[in-house]
C-alpha positions as CSV (number, residue, x, y, z in Angstrom):
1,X,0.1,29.9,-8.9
2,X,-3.5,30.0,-7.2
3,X,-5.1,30.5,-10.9
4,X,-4.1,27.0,-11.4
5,X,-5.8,25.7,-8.8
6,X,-9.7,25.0,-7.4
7,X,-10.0,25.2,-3.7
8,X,-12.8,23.8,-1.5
9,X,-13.6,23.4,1.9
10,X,-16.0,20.9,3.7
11,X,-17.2,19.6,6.8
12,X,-16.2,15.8,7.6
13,X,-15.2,12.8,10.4
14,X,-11.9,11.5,10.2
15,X,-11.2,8.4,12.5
16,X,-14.5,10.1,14.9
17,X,-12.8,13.7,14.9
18,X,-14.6,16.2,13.5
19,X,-12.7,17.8,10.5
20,X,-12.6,20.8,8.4
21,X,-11.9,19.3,4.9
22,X,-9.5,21.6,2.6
23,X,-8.8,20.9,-0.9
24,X,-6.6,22.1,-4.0
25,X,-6.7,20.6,-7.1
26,X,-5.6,21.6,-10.1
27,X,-8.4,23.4,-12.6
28,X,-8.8,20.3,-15.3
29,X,-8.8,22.8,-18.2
30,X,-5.5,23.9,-18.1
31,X,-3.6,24.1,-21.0
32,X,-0.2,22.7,-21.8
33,X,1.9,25.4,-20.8
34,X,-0.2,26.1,-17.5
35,X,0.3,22.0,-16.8
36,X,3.6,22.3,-17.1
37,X,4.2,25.4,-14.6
38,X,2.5,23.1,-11.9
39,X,3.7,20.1,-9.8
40,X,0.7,19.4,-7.1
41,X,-2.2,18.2,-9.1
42,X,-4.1,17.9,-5.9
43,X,-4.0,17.9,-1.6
44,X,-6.2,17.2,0.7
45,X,-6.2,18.1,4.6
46,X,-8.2,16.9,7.7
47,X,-8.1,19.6,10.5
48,X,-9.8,19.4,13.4
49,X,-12.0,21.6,14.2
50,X,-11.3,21.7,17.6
51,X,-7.4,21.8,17.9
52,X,-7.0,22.9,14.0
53,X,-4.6,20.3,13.9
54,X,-3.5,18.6,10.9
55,X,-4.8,14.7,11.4
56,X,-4.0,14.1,7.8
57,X,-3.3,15.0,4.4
58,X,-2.8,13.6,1.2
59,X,-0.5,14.4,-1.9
60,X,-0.3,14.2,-5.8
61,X,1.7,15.3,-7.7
62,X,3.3,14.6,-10.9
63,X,5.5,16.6,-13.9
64,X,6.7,15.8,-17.4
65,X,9.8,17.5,-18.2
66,X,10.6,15.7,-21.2
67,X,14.0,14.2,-19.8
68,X,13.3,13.3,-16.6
69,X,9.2,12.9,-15.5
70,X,7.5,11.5,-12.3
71,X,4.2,11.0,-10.7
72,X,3.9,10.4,-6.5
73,X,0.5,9.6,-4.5
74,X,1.4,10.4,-0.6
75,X,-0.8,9.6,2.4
76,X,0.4,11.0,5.9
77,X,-1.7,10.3,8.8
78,X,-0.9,11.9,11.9
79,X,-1.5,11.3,15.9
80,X,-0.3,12.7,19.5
81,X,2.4,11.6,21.2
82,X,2.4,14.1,24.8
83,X,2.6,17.7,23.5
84,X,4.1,16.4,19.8
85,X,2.1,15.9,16.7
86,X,3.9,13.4,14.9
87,X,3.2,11.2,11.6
88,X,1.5,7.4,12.7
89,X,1.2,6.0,9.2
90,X,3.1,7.0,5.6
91,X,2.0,5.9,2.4
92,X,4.0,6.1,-1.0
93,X,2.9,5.3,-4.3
94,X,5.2,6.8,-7.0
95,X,7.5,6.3,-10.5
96,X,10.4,8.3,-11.4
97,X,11.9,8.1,-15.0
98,X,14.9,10.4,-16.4
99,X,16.4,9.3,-19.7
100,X,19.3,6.8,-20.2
101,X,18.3,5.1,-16.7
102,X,15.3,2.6,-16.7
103,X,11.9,3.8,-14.9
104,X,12.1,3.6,-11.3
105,X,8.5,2.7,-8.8
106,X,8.2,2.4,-5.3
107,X,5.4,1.7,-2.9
108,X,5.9,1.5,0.7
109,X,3.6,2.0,4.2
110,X,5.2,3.1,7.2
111,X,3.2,3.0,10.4
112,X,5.6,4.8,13.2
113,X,5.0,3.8,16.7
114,X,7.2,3.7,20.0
115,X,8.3,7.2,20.3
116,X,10.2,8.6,23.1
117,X,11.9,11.2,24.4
């Protein structure tokens, strides 16, 4: 569904790394049908530009089926650990609502640390 969707690329820093900046979001003139065939209204990814590796990206998406709806904002950072990349820090914004059940929200940050082999 890449009609959906405008892409861009920049040039940026992220935490001093130098980073390739790609973006999708969803065109804002879509009609209702379009709207509807789509869940990601947008993502963003850091990669840098040395390793190409993903340092972070971040999510939203949201949908409106009529019996059941929801709308999430999602931040993964990621880091090294050895050979691994691996997420450091998750990030959750989000409600959930299907009918007969009262709306559901949730926020949480996770920051992941002490790994091992």
């Amino acid at each position: 569904r890449a009609r959906h969707y405008d892409f861009s690329i920049a040039y940026d820093d992220y935490e001093g790394q130098s980073c390739y900046v790609f973006s999708v979001k969803a065109k804002k003139d879509l009609s209702g049908s379009d709207k509807n065939a789509i869940v990601i209204d947008s993502m963003v990814t850091w990669f840098n530009t040395r390793t190409m590796e993903v340092m972070a990206r971040n999510y939203d998406m949201s949908y409106d089926a009529g019996v059941y709806d929801f709308e999430v904002h999602m931040e993964v950072q990621m880091t090294k650990y050895g050979e691994w990349l691996v997420p450091k820090l998750l990030r959750y914004i989000g409600n959930w609502d299907v009918v007969l059940k009262k709306r559901e929200r949730g926020f949480f940050t996770a920051t992941l640390f002490g790994f091992s082999e």
